[in-house]
C-alpha positions in Angstrom: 0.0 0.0 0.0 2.6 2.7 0.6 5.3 3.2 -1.8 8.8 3.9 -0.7 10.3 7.0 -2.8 14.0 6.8 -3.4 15.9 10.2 -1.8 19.3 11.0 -3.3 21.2 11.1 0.1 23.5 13.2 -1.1 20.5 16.1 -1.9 19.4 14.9 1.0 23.0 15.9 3.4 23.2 19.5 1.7 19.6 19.9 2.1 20.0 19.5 6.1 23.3 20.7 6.4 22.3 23.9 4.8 18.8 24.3 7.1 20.9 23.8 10.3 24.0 25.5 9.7 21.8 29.0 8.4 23.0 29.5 5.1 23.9 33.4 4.9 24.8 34.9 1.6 24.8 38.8 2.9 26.5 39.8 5.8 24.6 41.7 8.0 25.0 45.1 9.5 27.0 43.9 12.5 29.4 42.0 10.6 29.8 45.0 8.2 30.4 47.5 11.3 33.0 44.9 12.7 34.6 44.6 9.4 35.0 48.6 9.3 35.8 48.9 12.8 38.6 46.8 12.1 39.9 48.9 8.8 39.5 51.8 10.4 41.8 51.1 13.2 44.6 49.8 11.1 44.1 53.0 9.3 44.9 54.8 12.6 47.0 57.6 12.6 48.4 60.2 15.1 50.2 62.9 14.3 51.7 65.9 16.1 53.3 69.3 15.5 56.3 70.4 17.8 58.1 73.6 17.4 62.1 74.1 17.5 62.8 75.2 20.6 66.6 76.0 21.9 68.4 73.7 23.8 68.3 75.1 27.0 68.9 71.9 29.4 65.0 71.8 30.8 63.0 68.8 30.4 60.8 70.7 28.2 62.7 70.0 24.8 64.5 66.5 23.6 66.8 66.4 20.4 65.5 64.1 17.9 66.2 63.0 14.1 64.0 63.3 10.8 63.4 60.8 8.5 64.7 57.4 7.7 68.2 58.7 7.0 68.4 60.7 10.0 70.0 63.2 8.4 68.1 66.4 10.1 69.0 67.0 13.5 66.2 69.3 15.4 65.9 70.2 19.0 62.2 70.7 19.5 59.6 71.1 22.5 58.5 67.7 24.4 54.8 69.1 23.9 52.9 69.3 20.7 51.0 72.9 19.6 49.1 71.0 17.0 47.8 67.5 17.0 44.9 65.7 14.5 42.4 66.5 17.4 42.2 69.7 15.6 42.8 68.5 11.8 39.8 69.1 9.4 41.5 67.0 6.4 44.6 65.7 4.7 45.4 64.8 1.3 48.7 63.5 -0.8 49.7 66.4 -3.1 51.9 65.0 -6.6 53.8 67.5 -8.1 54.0 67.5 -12.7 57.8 66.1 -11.5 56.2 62.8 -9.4 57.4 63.9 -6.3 54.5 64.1 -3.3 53.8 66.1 -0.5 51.5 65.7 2.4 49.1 68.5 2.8 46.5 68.9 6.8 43.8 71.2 6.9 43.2 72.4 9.9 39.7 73.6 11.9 39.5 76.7 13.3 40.9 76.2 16.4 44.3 74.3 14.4 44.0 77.3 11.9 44.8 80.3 14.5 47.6 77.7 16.2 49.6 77.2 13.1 49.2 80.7 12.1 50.2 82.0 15.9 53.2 79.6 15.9 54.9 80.2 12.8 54.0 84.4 13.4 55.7 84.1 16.7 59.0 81.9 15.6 60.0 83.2 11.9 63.0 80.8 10.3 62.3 77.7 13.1 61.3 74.7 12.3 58.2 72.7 12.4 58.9 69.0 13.3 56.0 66.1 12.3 55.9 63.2 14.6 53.7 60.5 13.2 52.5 57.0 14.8 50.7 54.9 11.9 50.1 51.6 10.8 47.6 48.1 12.2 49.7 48.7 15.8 50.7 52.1 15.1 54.3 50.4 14.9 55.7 53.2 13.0 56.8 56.1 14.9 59.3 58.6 14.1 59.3 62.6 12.6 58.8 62.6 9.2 59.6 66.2 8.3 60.8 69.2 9.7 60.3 71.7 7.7 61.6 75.9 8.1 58.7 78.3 8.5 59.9 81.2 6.1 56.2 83.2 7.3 53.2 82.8 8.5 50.7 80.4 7.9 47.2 81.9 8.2 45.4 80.3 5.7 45.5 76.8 8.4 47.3 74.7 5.8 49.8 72.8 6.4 51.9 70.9 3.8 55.3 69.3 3.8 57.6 66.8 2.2 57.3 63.7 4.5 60.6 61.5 4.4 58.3 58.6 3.3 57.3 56.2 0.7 54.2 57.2 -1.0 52.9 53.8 -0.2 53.5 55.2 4.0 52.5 58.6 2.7 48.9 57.0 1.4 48.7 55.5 4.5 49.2 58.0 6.9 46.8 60.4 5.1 43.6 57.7 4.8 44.7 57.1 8.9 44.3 60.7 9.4 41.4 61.5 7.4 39.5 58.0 9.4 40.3 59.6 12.5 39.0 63.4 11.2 35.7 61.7 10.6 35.4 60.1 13.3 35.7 63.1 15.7 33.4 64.6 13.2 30.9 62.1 14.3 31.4 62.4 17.8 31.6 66.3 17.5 27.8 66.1 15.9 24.7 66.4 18.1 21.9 63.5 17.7 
């Protein structure tokens, strides 16, 4: 009276398999946020501003080198007056010739520092420390460049003693960490 049907057991094993284990094809929006969280903090970058500052035995100033090459030698102030707390964006800047430069825009606040600074100390020198990377393993002063006059317009650029590959990198870093003080800066 009742008639067996054949099952192809191999249908049969995908069929179940695929029912218990929850076949997803799209991630969903937590995954995605994870995914991002992730980028963004290998993206992470920190960067600071420290004036020249004469050698004058305190603790408030340390001798340090710029660049890979260590070929600039630049006594500077322990303490930042500019950090990417205060930067608005940055961008990589590639001259007709191929070579690059590394250009921050600052916010207000950043804008009437820079231009105070380099007004105050004509023909001293602007170091750039910069932490970046997935640990922020790479930490060093990338440029230090003279400040011939002031800056007023709040824009900062320089010649990092970089690769372009690093110089890419620092600059999506900075600009992750711009928006996201942007969104924390924004009311609900």
């Amino acid at each position: 009276m009742f008639r067996f049907v054949r099952f192809n057991s191999f249908l049969t094993a995908a069929l179940v398999l695929s029912l218990v284990a929850g076949c997803r094809t799209k991630p969903d929006e937590a995954d995605k946020k994870d995914q991002k969280d992730k980028k963004e903090k290998k993206e992470a970058t920190v960067i600071e501003l420290h004036m020249e500052a004469d050698l004058d035995g305190t603790s408030d100033n340390l001798p340090v080198t710029v660049g890979n090459d260590a070929t600039i030698r630049v006594n500077v102030e322990k303490h930042p007056f500019l950090d990417g707390g205060d930067l608005d964006r940055a961008d990589v800047v590639v001259d007709t010739d191929g070579s690059f430069a590394i250009r921050l825009k600052f916010k207000r606040r950043g804008m009437e520092l820079l231009d105070t600074m380099t007004s105050f100390y004509p023909g001293k020198r602007v170091a750039v420390f910069c932490r970046f990377g997935a640990g922020l393993e790479h930490n060093r002063y990338i440029a230090a460049p003279v400040m011939r006059r002031p800056i007023s317009n709040g824009v900062f650029t320089f010649a990092p003693s970089t690769s372009r590959e690093d110089a890419d990198r620092i600059v999506r870093g900075l600009n992750s960490i711009a928006e996201q003080i942007k969104k924390d800066d924004t009311f609900p």
